[in-house]
C-alpha positions as CSV (number, residue, x, y, z in Angstrom):
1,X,-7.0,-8.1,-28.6
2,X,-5.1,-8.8,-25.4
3,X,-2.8,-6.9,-22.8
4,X,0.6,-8.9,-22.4
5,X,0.9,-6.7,-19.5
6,X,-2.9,-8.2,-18.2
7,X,-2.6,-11.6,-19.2
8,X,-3.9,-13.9,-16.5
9,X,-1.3,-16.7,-15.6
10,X,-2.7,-20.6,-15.9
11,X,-3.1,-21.8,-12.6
12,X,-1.8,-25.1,-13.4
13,X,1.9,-23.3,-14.1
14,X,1.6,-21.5,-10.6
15,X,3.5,-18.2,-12.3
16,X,1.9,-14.7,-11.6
17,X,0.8,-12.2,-14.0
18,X,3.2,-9.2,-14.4
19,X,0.2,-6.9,-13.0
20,X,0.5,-9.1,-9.8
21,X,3.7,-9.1,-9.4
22,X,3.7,-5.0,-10.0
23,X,0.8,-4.5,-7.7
24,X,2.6,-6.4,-5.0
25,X,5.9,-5.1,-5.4
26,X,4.3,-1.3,-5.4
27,X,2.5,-2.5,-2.4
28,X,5.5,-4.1,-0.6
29,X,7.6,-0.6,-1.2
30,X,4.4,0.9,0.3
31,X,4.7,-1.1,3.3
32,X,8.5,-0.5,3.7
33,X,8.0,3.1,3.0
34,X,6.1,3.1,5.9
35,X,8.2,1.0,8.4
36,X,10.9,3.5,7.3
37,X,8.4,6.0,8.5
38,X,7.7,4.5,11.7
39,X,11.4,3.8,12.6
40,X,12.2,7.1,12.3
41,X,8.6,8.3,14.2
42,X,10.2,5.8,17.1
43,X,13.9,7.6,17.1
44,X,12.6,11.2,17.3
45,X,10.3,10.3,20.3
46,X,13.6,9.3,22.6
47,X,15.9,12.2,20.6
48,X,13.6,14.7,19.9
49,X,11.5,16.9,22.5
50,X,8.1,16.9,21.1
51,X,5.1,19.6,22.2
52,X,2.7,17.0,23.6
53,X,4.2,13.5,24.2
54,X,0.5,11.7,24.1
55,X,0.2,12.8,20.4
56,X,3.8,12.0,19.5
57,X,3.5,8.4,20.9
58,X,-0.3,8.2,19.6
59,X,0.8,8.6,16.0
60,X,3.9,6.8,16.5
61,X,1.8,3.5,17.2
62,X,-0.6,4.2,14.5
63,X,2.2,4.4,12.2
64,X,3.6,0.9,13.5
65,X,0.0,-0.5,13.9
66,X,-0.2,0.9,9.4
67,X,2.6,-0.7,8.7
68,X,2.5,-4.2,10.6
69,X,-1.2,-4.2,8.7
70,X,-0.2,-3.4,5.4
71,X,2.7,-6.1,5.6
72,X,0.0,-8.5,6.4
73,X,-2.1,-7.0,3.4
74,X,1.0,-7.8,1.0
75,X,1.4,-10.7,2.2
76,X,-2.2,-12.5,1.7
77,X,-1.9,-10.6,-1.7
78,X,1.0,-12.4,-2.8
79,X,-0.5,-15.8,-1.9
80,X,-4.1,-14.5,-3.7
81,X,-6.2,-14.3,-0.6
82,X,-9.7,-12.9,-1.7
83,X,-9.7,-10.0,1.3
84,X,-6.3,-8.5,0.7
85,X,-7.4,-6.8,-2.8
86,X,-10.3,-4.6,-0.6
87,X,-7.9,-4.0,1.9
88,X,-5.2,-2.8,-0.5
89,X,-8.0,-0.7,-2.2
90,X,-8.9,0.9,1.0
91,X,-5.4,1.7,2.3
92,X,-5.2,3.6,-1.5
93,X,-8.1,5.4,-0.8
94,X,-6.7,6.4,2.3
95,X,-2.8,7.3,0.9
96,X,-4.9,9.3,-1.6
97,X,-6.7,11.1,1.0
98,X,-3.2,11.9,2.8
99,X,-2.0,13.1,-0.7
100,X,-4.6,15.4,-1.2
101,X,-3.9,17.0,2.2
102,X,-0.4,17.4,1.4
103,X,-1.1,20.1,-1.5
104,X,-2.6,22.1,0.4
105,X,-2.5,24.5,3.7
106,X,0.2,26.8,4.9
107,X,2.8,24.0,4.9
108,X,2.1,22.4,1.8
109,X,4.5,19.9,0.3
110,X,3.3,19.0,-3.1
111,X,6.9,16.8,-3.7
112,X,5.2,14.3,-0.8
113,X,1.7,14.7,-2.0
114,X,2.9,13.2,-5.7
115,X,4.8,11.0,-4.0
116,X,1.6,9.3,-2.5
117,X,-0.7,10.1,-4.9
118,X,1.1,8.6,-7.9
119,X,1.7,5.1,-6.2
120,X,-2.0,4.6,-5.4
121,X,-3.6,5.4,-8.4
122,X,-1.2,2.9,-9.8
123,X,-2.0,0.1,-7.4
124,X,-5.7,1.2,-7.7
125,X,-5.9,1.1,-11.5
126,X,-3.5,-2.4,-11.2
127,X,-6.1,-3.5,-8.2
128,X,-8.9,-3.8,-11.0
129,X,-7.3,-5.8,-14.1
130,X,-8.8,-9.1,-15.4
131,X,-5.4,-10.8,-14.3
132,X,-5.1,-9.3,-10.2
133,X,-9.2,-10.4,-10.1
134,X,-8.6,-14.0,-11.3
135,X,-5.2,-14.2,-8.7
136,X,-7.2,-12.8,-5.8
137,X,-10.4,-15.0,-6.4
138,X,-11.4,-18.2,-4.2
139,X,-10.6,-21.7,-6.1
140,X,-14.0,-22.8,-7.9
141,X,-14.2,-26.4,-6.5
């Protein structure tokens, strides 16, 4: 019995499964998500007045530093390099992790949390089918 949505492309044809091309279009919205993210982290340092400018510009570059990496980690997975499937599964992990945070405390915000959790279980459970395996694994020579 087999998944059409899981079906591994033939090499020789060059086309990508539809479980590739889903995991690196969630991934790519991911990434532009977060450039969205860091454009905006860039405008309020010069408009706004933050409480501590060190912290403001320290997580400011982190968010451009995230972003510039996972564009780089979209990028190798679209042209099957063997790293980028860890790295996706570890930048999951880690939007999980920021999920989880956002249900809970004093200024919860359960709308965001969903919003990162539900991506990244996706691209998790997409990360390990038969079909993103095969596209992400070295040529046998």
């Amino acid at each position: 019995m087999s998944n059409q949505f899981d079906t591994a492309a033939s090499s020789d044809s060059g086309k990508r499964s539809r479980a590739v091309v889903v995991t690196a279009a969630l991934l790519g919205l991911e990434a532009a998500a977060l450039v969205v993210v860091s454009g905006m982290l860039i405008v309020d340092l010069f408009t706004l007045r933050p409480d501590r400018y060190d912290s403001a510009i320290a997580l400011t570059v982190l968010a451009v530093v995230a972003a510039i990496w996972l564009i780089a980690i979209v990028v190798a997975f679209w042209r099957g390099r063997q790293w980028s499937r860890a790295a996706a599964l570890t930048w999951q992990v880690l939007q999980s992790a920021l999920a989880i945070g956002a249900f809970q405390g004093i200024f919860a915000q359960p709308t965001i949390g969903w919003a990162l959790l539900l991506p990244a279980l996706a691209v998790i459970i997409l990360l390990l089918t038969r079909s993103v395996i095969e596209h992400s694994r070295p040529e046998k020579q």
